[in-house]
N, C-alpha and C positions, 0 to 999 in steps of 0.2 A: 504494500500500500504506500502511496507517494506521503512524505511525512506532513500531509494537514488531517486536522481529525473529519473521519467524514462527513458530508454536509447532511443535512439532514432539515425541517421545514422548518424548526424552531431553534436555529441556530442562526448567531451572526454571519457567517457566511451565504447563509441560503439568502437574506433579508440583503445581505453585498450583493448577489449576483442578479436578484430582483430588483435592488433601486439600481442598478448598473445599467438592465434590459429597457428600464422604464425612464432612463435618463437618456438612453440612444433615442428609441423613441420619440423623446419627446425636441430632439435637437434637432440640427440640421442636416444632419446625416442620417435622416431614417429612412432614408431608400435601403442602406445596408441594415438594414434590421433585421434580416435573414441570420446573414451570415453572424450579426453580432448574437441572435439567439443559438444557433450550430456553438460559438465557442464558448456561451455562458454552458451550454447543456454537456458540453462534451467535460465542461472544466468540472459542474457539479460531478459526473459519474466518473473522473478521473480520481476523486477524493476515494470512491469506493473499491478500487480497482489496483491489483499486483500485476505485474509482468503477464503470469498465467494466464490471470482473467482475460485479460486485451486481446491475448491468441486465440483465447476461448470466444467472444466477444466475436473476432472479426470471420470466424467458424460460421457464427450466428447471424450475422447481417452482411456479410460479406456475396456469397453466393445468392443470393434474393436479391440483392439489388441487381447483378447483372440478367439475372434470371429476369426479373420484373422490367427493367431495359428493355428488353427485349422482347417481350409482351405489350408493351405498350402500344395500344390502339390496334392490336394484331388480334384479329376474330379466325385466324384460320381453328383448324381440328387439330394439329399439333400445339396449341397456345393451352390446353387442356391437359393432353398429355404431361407437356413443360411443369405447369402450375402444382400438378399431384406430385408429382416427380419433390420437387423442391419441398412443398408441404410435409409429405412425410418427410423429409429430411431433417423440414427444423420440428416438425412433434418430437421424433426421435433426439436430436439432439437437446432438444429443452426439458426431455424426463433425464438425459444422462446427465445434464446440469444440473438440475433442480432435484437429482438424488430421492426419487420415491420411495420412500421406506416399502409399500406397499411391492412393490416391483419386485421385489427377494433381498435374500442375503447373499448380494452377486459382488466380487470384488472388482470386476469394472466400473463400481458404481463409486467406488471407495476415491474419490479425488479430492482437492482442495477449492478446485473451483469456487466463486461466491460471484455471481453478477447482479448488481440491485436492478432491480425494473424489471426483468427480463421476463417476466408475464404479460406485462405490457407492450413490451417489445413484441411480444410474438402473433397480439392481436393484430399490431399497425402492419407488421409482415404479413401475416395472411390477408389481412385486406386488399393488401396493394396487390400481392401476386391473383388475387379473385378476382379485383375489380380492372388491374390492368389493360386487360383489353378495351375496357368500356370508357379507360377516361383519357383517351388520346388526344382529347380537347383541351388538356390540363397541362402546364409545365411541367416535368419533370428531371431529375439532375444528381448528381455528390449531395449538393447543397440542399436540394428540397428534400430529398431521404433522408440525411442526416436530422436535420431538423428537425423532419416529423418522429421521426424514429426515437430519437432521444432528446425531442422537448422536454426540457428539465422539471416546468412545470406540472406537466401530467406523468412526468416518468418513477414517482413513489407511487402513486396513490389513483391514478388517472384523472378526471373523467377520460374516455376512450373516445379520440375524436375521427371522423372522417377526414380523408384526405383533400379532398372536395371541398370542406369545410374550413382546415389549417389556410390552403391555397388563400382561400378568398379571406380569413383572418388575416395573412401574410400581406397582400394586396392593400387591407387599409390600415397597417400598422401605421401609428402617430399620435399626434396629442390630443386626447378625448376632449369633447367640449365640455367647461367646466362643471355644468351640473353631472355631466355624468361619469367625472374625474370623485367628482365629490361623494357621488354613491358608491364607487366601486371602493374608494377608502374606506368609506364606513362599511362597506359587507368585508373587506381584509381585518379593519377593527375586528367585526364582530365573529369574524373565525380563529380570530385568533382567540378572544376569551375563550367560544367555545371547544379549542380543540387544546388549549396550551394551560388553560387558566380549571374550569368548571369539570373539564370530563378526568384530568386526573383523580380527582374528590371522587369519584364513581368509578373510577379502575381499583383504588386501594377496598374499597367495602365489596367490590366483586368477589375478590379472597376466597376462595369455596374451604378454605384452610379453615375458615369461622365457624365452621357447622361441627367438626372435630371436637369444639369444646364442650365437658361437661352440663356446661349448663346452657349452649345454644337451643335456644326456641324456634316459634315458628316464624314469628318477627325478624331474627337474623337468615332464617331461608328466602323471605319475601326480599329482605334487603339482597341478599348475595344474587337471587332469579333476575330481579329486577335492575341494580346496578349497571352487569355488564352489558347488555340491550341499550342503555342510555348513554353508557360511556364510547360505546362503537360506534354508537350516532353522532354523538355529539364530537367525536374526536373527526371520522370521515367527512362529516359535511363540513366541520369545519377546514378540514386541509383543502377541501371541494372550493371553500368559501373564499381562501386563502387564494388559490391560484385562478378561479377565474377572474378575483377580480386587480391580482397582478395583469394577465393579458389584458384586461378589459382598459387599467391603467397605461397599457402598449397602444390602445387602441383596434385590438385585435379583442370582435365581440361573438365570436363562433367558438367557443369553447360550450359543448352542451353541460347542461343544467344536470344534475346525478339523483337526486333525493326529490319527493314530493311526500312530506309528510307519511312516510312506510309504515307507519304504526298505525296507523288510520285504514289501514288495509282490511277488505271484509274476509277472505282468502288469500290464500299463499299466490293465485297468478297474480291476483292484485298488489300484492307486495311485491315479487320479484319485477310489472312494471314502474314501481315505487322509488326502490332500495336499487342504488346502485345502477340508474337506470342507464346509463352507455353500456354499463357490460352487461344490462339484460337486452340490451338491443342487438347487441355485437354475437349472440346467443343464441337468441332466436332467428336470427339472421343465416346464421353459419353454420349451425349445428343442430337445432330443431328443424326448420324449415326445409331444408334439401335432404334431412334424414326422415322426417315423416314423407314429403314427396316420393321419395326412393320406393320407401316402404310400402306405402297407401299403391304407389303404379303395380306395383311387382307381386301384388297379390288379390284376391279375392275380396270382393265387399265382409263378407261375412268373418274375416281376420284382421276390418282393421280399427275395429276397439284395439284387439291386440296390440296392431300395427304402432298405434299411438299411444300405448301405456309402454310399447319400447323405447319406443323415441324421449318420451320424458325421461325414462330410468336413465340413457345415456347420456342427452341433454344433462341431466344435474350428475348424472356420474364428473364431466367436464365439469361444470361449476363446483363439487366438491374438489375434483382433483387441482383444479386453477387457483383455489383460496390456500391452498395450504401442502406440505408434501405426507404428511402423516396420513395413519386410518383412520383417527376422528375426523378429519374431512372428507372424507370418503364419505361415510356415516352422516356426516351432514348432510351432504348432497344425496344420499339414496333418502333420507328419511324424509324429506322435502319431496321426492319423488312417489315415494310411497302414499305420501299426505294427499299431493296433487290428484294421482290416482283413485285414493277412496274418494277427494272429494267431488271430483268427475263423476265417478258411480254413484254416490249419492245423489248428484241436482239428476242426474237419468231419471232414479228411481222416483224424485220429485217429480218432474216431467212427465211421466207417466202415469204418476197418478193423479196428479194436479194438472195436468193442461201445461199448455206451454204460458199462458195468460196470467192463469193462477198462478200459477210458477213464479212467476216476475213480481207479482203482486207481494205474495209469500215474502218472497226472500226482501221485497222494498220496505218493509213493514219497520217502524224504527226500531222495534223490540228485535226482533230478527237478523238487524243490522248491528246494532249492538253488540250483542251476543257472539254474532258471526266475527266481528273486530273485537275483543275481550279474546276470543278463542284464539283467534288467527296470531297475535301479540305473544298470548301466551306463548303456543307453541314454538314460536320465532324466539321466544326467551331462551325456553329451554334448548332448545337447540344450537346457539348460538351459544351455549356452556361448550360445548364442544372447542369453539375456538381454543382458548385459555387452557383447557384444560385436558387431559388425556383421556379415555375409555377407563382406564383402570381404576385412576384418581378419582374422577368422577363418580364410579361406582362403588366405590368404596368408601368416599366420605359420605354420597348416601345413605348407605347402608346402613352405615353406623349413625347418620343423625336418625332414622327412620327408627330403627331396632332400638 
């Protein structure tokens, strides 16, 4: 690692290389505000990064870019071939980086490797090699892939942008008009209490460590369930809050929106449109959609209930396996899928009996609504123990507050 400590949101470096971006910007030379982003983004992930990495690293965006070159604005039958070809290249190579415990106990798995971002990274690469063909209307370059690729400020934490999107961000970077210089400082203010100030106070009472003592109640179970739900929210939208309203500060206002109130969710699809909403789109885009497609063509009407309770399991197999490298993510994401599943089967079962009118009626009813959002939170509580914590932990601090 090069000898500065690494940068990080809440660090004076991150807030250097942010008033740096926002100083180009706003001067006379912000035509180059490409490039001045490329060497802010490159300088933040150089903080994170040994020798190793950088070889590892240029493994991983190296081959996609020439590959994607060369795709660009090309609709032949070979531009398809090309794109799988590279795709599995970087899945494969982002599980041998990102070390899945899940994966065995394989000693080529055993390296030193460490690349921060690099799940992000791998969204902005398959995008570009999928949508390549289609955006030959778009500049493309070193300069513009770098950029999008390791935008410093989506590269912790996202939101996950289209490239379609950065382009035309890039296009009016400058100095915002002053009221809307002035709201975008107050939404950095107010991410910043909420992700630096407030949601630590909710990381420490998470503790599932709490429930282990003698004399824990049901009052310390409520606080521990409910905690870490608040402090994941409040730490991500505020990093969310933090960076878009540095670009917004750029003048760059195409950074998508992440959160829409997710606890307010009446159902689980309801929340994954909610929670995290770029990589629910990035999601449904790339991995439910053309996998139920596949599915639904290639088989019989009468298999594809089936059809689409697989596509979900592996849908959130990939959102388990994307949040984290362990089996409690795993576990996350199937038990989301599972949820999704009965609660599919259930509004059927509603539907069937109720009418499809009643049905709607039914479920709009405020008590109904309620209840459905209470449930839906809960569940999302509990399952979100999973992050912080292990399968074993977990089950065993239960165990013993319950017993």
């Amino acid at each position: 690692m090069i000898g500065i400590d690494p940068i990080s949101a809440d660090s004076l470096a991150f807030a250097t290389v942010a008033f740096g971006v926002i100083a180009l910007a706003w001067s006379r030379a912000s035509r180059w505000f490409p490039i001045g982003l490329a060497i802010a983004s490159l300088v933040v992930l150089a903080t994170w990064l040994r020798p190793l990495d950088i070889a590892a690293l240029a493994l991983f965006v190296g081959p996609p870019y020439f590959a994607i070159h060369q795709l660009w604005g090309q609709k032949q039958g070979s531009a398809t071939r090309t794109a799988i070809v590279v795709i599995v290249w970087e899945v494969l190579l982002f599980i041998y980086l990102r070390k899945y415990e899940w994966v065995g106990d394989v000693s080529w798995l055993d390296h030193p490797v460490a690349i921060i971002g690099l799940s992000y990274m791998l969204f902005r690469v398959i995008h570009l090699i999928v949508e390549a063909p289609n955006m030959g209307h778009l500049p493309f370059g070193p300069l513009n892939y770098l950029s999008y690729i390791f935008a410093f400020w989506t590269l912790l934490s996202g939101p996950i942008q289209r490239y379609e999107a950065f382009v035309q961000g890039m296009s009016t970077a400058g100095r915002p008009a002053p009221d809307k210089a002035l709201a975008a400082a107050h939404r950095m203010v107010n991410g910043l209490i909420k992700a630096f100030v407030i949601a630590p106070v909710f990381l420490r009472s998470s503790d599932i460590a709490a429930l282990t003592s003698a004399d824990a109640n049901w009052l310390d179970f409520a606080i521990v369930l409910y905690s870490y739900p608040i402090y994941l929210y409040l730490n991500f939208s505020g990093y969310t809050d933090i960076v878009i309203a540095i670009a917004r500060l750029c003048g760059v206002n195409t950074l998508p929106e992440n959160f829409n109130r997710p606890y307010l969710a009446r159902n689980l699809p309801d929340f994954w449109s909610r929670w995290h909403m770029s990589f629910g789109t990035w999601i449904r885009h790339y991995v439910f959609t053309p996998l139920s497609k596949f599915l639904l063509g290639a088989t019989p009407p009468a298999a594809h209930n089936t059809m689409l309770a697989i596509s979900v399991v592996v849908t959130f197999f990939v959102v388990g396996a994307w949040h984290g490298t362990t089996l409690n993510f795993l576990i996350f994401g199937l038990l989301h899928a599972g949820a999704i599943i009965v609660g599919a089967f259930y509004g059927g079962i509603l539907k069937s009996i109720l009418g499809k009118k009643r049905r709607k009626e039914f479920e709009s009813h405020i008590v109904v609504r309620a209840l459905s959002t209470v449930l839906c939170f809960h569940f999302v509580a509990a399952t979100v123990l999973l992050f912080p914590n292990s399968v074993s932990s977990l089950a065993s601090t239960l165990t013993q507050f319950w017993g």
